[in-house]
Biopython code that builds the backbone (N, CA, C, O; Angstrom):
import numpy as np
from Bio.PDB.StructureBuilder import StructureBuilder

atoms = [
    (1, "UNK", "N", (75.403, 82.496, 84.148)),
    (1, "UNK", "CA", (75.980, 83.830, 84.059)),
    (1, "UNK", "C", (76.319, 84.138, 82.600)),
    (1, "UNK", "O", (76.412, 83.237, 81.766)),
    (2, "UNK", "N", (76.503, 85.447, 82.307)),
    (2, "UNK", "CA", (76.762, 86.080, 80.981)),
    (2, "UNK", "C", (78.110, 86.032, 80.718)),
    (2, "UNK", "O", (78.976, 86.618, 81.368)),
    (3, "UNK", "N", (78.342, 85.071, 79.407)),
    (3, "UNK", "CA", (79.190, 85.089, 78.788)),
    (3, "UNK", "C", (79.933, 86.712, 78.220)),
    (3, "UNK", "O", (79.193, 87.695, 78.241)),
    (4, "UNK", "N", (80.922, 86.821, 77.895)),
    (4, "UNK", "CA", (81.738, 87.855, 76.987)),
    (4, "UNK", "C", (81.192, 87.958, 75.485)),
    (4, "UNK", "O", (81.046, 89.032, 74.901)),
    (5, "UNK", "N", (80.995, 87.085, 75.104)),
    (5, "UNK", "CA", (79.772, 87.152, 73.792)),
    (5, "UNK", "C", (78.630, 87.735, 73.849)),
    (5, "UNK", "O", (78.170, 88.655, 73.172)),
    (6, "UNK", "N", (77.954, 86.799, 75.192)),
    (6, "UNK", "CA", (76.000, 87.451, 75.686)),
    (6, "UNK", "C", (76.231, 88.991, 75.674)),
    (6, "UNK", "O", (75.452, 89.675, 75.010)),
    (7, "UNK", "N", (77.430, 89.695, 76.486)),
    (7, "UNK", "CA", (77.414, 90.980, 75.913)),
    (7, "UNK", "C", (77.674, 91.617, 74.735)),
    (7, "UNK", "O", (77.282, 92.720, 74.354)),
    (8, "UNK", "N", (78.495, 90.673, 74.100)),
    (8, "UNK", "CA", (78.507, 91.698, 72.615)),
    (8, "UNK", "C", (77.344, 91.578, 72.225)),
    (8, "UNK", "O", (77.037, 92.577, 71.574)),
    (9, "UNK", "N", (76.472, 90.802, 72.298)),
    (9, "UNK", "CA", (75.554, 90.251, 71.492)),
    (9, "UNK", "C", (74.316, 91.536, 72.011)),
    (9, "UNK", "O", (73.635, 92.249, 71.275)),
    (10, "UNK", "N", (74.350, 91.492, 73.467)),
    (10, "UNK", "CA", (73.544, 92.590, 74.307)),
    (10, "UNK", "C", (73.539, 94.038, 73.540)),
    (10, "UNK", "O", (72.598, 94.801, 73.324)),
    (11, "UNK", "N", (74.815, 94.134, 73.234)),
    (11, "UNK", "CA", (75.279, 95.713, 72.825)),
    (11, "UNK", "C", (75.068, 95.854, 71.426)),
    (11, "UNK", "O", (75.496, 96.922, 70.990)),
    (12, "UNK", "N", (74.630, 95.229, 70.732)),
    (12, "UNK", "CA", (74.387, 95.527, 69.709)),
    (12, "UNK", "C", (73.600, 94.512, 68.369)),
    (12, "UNK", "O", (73.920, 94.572, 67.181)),
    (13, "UNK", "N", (72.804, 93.851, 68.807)),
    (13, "UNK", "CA", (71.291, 93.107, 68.394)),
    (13, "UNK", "C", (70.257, 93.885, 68.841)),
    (13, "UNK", "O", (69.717, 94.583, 67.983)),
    (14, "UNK", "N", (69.773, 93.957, 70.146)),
    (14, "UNK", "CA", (68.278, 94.764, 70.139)),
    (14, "UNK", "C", (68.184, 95.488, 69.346)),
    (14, "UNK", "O", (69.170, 95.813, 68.685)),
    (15, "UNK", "N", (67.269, 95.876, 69.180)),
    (15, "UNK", "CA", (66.871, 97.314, 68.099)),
    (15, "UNK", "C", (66.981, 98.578, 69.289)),
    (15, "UNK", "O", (67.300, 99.714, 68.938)),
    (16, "UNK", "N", (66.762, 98.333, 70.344)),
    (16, "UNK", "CA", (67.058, 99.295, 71.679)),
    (16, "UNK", "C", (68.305, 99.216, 72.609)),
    (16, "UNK", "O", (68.344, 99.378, 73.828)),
    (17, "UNK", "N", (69.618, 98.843, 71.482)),
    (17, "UNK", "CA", (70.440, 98.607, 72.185)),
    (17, "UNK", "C", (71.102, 99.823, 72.669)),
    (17, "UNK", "O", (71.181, 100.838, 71.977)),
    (18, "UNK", "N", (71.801, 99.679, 74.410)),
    (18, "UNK", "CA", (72.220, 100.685, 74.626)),
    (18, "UNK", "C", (73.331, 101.672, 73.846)),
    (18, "UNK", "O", (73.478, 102.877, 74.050)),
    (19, "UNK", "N", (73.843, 101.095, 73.192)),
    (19, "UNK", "CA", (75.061, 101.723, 72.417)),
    (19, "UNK", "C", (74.264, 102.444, 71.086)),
    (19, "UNK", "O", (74.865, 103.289, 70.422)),
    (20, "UNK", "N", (72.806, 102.029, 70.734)),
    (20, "UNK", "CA", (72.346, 102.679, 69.881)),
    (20, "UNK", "C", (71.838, 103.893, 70.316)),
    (20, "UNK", "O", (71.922, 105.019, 69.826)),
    (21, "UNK", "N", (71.112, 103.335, 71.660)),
    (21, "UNK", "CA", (70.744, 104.651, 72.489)),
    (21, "UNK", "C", (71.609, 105.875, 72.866)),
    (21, "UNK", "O", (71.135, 106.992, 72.661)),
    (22, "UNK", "N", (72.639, 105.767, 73.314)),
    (22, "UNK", "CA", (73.947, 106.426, 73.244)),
    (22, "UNK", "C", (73.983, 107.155, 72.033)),
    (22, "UNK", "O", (73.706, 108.341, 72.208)),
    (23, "UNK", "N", (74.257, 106.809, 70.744)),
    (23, "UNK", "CA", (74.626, 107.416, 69.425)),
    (23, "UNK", "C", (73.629, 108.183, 69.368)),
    (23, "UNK", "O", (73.923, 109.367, 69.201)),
    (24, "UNK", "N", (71.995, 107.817, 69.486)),
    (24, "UNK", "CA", (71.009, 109.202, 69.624)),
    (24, "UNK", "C", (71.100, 110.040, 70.225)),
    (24, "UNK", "O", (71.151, 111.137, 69.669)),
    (25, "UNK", "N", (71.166, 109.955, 71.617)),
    (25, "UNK", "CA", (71.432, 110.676, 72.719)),
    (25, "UNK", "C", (72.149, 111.926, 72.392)),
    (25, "UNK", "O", (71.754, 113.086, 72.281)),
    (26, "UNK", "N", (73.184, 111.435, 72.282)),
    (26, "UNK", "CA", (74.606, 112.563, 71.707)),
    (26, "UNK", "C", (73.866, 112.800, 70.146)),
    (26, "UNK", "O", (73.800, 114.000, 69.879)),
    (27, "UNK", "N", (73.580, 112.343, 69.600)),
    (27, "UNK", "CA", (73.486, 113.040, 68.222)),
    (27, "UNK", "C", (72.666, 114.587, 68.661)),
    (27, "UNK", "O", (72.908, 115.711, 68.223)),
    (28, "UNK", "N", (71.838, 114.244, 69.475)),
    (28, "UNK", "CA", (70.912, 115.625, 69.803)),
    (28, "UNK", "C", (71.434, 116.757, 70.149)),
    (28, "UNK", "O", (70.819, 117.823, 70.155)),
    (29, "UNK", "N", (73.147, 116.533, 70.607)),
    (29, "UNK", "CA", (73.918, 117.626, 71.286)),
    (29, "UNK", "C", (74.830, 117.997, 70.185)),
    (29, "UNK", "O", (75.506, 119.026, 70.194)),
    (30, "UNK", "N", (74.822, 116.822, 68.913)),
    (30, "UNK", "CA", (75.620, 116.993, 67.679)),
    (30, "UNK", "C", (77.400, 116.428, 67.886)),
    (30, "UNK", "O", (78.460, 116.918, 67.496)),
    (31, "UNK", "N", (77.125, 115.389, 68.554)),
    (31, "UNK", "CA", (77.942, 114.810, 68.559)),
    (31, "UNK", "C", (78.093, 113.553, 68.286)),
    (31, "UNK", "O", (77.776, 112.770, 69.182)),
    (32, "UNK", "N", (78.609, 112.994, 67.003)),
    (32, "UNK", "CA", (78.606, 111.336, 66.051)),
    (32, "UNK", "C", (79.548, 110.831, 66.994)),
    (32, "UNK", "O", (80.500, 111.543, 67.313)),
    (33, "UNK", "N", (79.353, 109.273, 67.660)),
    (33, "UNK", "CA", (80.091, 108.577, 68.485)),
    (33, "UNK", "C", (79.384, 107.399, 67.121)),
    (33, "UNK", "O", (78.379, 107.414, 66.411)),
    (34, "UNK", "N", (80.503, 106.528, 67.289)),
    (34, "UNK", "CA", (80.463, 105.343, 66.320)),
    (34, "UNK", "C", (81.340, 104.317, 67.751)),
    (34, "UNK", "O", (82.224, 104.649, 68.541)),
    (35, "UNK", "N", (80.674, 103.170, 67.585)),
    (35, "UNK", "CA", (81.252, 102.286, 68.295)),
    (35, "UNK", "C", (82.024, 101.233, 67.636)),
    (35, "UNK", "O", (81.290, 100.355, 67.184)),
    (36, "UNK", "N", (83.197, 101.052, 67.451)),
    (36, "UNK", "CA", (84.097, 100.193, 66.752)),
    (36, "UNK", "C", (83.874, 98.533, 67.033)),
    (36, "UNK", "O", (83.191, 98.160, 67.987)),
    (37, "UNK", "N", (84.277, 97.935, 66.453)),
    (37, "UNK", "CA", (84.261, 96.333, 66.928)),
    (37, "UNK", "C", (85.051, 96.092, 67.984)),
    (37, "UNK", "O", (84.779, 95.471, 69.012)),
    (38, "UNK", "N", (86.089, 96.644, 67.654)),
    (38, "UNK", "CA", (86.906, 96.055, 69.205)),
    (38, "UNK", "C", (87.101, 96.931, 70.239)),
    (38, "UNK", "O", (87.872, 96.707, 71.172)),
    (39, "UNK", "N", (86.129, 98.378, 70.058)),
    (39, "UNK", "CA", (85.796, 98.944, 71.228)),
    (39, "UNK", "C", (84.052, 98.155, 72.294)),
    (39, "UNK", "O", (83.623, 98.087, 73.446)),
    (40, "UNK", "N", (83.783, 97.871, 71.311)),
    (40, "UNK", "CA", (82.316, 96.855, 71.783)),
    (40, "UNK", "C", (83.146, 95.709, 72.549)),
    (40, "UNK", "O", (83.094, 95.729, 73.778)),
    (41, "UNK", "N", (84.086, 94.479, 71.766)),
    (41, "UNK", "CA", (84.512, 93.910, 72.080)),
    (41, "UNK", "C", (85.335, 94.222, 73.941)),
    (41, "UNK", "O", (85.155, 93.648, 75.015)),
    (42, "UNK", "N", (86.133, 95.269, 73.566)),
    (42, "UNK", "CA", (86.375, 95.499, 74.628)),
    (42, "UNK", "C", (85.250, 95.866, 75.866)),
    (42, "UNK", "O", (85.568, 95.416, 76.966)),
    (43, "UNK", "N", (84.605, 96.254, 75.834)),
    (43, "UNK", "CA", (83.143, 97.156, 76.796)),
    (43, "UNK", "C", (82.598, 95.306, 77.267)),
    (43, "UNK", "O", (82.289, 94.927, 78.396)),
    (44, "UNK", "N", (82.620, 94.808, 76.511)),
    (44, "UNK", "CA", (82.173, 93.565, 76.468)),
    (44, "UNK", "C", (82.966, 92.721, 77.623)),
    (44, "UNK", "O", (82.445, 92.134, 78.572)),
    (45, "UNK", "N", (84.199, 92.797, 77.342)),
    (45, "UNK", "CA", (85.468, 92.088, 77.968)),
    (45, "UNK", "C", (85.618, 92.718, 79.789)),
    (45, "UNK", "O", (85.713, 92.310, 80.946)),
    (46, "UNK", "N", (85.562, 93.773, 79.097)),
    (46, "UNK", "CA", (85.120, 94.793, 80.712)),
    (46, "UNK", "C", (83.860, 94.126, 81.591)),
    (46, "UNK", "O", (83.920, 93.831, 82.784)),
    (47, "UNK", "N", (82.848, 93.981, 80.818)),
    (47, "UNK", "CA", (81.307, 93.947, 81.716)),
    (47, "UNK", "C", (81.777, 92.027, 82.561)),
    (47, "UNK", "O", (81.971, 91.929, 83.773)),
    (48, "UNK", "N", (81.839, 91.122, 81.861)),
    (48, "UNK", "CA", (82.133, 90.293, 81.967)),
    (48, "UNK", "C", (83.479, 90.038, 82.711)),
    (48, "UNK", "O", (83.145, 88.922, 83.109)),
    (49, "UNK", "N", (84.454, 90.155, 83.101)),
    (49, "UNK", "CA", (85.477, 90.822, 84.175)),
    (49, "UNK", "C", (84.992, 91.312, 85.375)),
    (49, "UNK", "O", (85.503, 90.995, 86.449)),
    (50, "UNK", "N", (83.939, 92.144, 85.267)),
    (50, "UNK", "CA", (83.656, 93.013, 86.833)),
    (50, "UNK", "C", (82.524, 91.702, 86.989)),
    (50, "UNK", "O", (82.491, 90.998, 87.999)),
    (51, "UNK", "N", (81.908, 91.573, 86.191)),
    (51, "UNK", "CA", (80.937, 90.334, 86.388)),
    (51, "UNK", "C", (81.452, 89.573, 87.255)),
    (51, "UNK", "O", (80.762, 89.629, 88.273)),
    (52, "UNK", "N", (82.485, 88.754, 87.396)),
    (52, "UNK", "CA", (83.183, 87.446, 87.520)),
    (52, "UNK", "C", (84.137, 88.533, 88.659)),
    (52, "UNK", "O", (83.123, 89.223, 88.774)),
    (53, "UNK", "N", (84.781, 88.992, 89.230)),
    (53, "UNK", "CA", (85.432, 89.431, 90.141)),
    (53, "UNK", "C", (84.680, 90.116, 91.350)),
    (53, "UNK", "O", (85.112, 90.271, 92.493)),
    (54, "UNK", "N", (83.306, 90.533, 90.772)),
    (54, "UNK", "CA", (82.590, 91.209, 92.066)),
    (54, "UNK", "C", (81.233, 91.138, 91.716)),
    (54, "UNK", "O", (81.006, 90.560, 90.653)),
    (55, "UNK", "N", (80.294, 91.568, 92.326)),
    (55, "UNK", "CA", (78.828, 90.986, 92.233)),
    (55, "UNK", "C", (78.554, 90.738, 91.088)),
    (55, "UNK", "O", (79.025, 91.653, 90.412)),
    (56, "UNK", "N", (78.158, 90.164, 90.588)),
    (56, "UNK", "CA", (77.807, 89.668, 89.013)),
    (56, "UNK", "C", (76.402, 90.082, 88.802)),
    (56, "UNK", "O", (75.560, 89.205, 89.001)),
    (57, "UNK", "N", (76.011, 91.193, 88.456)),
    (57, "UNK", "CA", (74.340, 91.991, 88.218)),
    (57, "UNK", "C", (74.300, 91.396, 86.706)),
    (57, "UNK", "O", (73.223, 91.734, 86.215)),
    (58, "UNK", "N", (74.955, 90.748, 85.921)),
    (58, "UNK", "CA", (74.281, 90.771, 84.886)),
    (58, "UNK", "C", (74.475, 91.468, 83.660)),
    (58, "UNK", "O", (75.549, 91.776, 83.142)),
    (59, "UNK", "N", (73.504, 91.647, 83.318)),
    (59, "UNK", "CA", (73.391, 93.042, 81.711)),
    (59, "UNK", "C", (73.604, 94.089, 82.316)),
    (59, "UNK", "O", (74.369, 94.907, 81.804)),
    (60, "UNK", "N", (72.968, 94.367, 83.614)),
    (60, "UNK", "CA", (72.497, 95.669, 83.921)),
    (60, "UNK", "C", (74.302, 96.269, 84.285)),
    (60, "UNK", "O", (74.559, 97.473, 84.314)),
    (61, "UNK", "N", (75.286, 95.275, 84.510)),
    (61, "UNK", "CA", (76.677, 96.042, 84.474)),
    (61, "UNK", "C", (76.723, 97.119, 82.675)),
    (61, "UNK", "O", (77.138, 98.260, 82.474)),
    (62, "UNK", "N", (76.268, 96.366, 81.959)),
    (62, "UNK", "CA", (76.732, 97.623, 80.982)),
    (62, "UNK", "C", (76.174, 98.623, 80.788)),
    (62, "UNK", "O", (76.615, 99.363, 79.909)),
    (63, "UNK", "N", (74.656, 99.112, 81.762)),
    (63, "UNK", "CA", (74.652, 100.241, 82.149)),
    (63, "UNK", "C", (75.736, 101.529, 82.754)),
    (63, "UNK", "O", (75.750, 102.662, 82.273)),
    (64, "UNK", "N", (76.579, 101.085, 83.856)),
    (64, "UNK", "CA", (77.351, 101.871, 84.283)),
    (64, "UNK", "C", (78.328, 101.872, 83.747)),
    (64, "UNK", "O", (78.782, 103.008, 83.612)),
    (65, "UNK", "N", (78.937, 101.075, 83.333)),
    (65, "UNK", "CA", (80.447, 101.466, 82.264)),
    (65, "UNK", "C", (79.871, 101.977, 81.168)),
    (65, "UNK", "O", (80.121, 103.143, 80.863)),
    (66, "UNK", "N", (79.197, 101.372, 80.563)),
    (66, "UNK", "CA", (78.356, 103.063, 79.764)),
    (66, "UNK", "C", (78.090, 104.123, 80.215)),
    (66, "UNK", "O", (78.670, 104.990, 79.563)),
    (67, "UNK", "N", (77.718, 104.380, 80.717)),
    (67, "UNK", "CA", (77.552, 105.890, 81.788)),
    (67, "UNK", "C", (78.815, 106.268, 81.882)),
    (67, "UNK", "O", (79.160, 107.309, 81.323)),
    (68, "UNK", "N", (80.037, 105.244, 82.839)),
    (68, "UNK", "CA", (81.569, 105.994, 82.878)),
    (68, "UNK", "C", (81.932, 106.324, 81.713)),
    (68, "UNK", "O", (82.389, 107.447, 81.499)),
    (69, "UNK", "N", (81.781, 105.328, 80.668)),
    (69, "UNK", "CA", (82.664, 105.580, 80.068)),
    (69, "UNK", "C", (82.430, 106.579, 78.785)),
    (69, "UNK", "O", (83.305, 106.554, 77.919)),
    (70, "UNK", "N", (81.305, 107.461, 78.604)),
    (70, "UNK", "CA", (80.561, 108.500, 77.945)),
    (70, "UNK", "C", (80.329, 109.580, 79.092)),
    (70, "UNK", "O", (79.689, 110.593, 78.807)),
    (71, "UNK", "N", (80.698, 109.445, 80.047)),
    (71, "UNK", "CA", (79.467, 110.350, 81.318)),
    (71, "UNK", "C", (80.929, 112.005, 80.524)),
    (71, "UNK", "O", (80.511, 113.107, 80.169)),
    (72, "UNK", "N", (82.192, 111.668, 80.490)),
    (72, "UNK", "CA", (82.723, 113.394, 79.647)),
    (72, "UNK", "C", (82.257, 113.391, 78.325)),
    (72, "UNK", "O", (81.970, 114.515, 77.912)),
    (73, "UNK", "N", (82.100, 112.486, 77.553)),
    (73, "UNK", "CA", (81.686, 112.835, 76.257)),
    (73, "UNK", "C", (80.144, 113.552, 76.428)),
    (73, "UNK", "O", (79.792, 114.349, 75.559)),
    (74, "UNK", "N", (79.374, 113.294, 77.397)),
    (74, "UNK", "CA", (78.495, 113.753, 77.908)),
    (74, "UNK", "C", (77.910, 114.690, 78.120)),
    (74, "UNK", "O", (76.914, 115.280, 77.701)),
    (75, "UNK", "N", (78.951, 114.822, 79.136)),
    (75, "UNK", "CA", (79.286, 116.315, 79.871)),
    (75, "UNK", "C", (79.744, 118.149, 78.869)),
    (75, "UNK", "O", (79.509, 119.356, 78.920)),
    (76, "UNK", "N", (80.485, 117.141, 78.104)),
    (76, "UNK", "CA", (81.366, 118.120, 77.243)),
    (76, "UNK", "C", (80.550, 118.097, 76.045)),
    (76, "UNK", "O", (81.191, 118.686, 75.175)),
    (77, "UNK", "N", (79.266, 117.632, 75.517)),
    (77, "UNK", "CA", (78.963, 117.482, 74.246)),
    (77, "UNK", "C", (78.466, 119.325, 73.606)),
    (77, "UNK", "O", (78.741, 119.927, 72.568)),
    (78, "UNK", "N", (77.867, 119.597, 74.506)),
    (78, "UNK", "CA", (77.636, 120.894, 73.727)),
    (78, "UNK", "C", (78.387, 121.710, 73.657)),
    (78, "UNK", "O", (78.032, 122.745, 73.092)),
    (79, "UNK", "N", (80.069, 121.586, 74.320)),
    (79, "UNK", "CA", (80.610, 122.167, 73.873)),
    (79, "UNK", "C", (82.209, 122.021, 73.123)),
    (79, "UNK", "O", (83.266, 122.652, 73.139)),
    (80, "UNK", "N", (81.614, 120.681, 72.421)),
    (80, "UNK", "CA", (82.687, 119.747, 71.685)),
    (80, "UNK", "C", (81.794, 119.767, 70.063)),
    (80, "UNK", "O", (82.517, 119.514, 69.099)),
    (81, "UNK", "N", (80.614, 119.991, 69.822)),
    (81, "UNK", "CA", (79.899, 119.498, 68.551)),
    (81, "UNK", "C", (79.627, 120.782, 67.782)),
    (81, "UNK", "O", (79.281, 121.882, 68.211)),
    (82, "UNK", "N", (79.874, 120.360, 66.498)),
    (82, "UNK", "CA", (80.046, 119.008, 66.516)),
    (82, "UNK", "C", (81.199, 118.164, 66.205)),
    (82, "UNK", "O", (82.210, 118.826, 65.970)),
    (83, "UNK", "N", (81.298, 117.302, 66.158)),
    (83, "UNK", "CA", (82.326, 116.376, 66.204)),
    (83, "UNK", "C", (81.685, 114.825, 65.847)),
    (83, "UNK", "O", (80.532, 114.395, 65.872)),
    (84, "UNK", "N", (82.668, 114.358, 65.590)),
    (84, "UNK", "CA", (82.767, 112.675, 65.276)),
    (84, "UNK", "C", (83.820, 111.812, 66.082)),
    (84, "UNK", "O", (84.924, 111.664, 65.558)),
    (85, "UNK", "N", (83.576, 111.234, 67.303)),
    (85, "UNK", "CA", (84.420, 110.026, 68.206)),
    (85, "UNK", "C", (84.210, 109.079, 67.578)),
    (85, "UNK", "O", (83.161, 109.037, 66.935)),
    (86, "UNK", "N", (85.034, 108.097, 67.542)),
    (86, "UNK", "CA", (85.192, 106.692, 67.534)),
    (86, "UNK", "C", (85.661, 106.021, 68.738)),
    (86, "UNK", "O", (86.783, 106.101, 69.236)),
    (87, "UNK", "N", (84.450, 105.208, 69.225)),
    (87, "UNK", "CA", (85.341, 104.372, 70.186)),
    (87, "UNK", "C", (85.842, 102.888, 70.036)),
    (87, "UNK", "O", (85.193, 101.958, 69.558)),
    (88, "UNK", "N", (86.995, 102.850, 70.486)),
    (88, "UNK", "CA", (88.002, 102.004, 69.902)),
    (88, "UNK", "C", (88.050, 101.744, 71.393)),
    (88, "UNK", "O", (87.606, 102.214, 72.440)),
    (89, "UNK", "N", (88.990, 100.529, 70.859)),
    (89, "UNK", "CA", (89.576, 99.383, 72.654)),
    (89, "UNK", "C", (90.290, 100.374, 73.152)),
    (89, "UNK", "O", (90.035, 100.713, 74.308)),
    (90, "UNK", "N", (91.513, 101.186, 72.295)),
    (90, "UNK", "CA", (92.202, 102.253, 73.255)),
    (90, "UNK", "C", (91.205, 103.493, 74.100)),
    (90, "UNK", "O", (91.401, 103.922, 75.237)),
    (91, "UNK", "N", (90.387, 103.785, 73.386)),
    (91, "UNK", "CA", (89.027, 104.438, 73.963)),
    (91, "UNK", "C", (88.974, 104.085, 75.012)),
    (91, "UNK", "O", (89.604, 104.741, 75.842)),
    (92, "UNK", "N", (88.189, 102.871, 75.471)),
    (92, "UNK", "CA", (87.693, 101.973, 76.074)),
    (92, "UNK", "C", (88.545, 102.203, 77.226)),
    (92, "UNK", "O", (88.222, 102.865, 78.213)),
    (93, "UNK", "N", (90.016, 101.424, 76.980)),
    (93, "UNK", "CA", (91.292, 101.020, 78.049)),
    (93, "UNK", "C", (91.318, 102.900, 78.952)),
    (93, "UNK", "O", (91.415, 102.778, 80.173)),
    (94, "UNK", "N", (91.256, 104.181, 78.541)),
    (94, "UNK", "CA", (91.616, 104.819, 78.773)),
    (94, "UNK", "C", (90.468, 105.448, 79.709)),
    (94, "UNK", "O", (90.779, 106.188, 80.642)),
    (95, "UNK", "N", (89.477, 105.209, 79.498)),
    (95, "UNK", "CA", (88.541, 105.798, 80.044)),
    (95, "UNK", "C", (88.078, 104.924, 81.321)),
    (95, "UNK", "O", (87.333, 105.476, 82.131)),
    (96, "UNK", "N", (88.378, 103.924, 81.488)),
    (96, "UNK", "CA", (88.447, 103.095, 82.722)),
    (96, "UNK", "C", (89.301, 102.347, 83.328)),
    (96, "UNK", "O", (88.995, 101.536, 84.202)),
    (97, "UNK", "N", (90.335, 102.539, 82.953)),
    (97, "UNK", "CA", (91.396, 102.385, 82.974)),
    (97, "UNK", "C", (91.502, 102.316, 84.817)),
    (97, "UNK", "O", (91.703, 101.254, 85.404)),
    (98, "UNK", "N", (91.329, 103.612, 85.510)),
    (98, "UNK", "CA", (91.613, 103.518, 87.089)),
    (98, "UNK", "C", (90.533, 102.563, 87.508)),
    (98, "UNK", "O", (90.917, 101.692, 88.290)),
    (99, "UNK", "N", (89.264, 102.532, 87.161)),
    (99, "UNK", "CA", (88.807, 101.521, 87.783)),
    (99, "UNK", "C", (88.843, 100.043, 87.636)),
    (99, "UNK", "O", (88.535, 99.111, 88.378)),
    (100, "UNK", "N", (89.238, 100.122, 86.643)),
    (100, "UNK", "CA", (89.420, 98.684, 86.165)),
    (100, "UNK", "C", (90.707, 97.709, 87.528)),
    (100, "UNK", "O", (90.750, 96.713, 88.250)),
    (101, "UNK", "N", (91.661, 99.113, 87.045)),
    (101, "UNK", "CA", (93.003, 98.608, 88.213)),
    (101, "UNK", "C", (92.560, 98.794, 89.547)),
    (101, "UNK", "O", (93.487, 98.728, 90.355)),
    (102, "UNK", "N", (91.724, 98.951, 89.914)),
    (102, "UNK", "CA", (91.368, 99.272, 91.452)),
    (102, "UNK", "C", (89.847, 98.337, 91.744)),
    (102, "UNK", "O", (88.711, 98.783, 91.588)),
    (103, "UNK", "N", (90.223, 96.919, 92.212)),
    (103, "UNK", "CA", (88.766, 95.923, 92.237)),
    (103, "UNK", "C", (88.029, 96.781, 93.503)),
    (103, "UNK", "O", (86.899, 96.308, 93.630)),
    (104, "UNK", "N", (88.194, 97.576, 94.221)),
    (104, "UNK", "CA", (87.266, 97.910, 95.597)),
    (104, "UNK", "C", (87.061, 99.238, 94.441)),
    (104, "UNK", "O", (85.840, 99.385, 94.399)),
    (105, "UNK", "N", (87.401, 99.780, 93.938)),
    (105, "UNK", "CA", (86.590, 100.872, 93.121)),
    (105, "UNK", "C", (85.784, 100.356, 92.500)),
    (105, "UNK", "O", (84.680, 100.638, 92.966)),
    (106, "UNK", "N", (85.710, 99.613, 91.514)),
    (106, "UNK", "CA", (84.748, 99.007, 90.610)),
    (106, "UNK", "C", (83.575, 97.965, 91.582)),
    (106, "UNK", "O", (82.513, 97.602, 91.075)),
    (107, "UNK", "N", (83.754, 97.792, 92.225)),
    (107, "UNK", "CA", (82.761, 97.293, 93.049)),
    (107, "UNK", "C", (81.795, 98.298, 93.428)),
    (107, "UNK", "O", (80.620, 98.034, 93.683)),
    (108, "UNK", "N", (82.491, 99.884, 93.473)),
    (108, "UNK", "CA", (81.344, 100.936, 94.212)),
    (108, "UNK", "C", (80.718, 101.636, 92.844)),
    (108, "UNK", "O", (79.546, 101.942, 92.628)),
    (109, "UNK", "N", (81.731, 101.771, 92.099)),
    (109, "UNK", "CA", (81.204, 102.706, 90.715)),
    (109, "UNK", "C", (80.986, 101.907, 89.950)),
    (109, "UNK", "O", (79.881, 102.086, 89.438)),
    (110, "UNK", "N", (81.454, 101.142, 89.616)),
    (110, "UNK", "CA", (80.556, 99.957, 88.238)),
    (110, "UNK", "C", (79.006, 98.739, 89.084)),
    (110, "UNK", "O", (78.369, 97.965, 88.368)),
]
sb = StructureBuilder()
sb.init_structure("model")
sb.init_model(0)
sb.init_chain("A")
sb.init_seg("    ")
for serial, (resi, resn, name, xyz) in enumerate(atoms, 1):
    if name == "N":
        sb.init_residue(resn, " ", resi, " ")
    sb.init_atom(name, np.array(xyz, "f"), 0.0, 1.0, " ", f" {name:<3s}", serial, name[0])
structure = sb.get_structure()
């Protein structure tokens, strides 16, 4: 199983990493998201947690907490940009925050 590292390492080594994919994504709507170290760290700490408490999928968990945890920056980009986010661990903590505290939620949405 995937270490808390294997994901940092996931999120940001490929050259197709999702968090890079993300920063394009939104750039197109004109919105700069920068991913911090200890917001990665954290996303990281997250994937690995739901890993180990409920089905353990792997990488493919930091698909959906990516998705949660951008799906308003998302939503709201064309009519937030442009702009510049940083996501930071408080980022992170706030935006999943209910599912995190709720293990039968994160089992259905993560």
């Amino acid at each position: 199983s995937l270490t808390q590292e294997d994901f940092k390492r996931i999120l940001t080594e490929p050259e197709n990493a999702l968090t890079k994919q993300y920063v394009e994504l939104l750039k197109t709507e004109g919105v700069e998201i920068v991913f911090s170290e200890d917001g990665i760290n954290e996303i990281a700490r997250f994937a690995y947690d739901v890993n180990e408490k409920t089905e353990n999928i792997g990488a493919r968990r930091l698909h959906t907490i990516l998705e949660k945890l951008l799906e308003e920056i998302s939503f709201n980009a064309p009519d937030i940009s442009p702009t510049r986010i940083v996501i930071t661990r408080e980022f992170v903590r706030e935006q999943i925050k209910d599912i995190a505290e709720d293990r039968d939620l994160s089992k259905y949405i993560l």
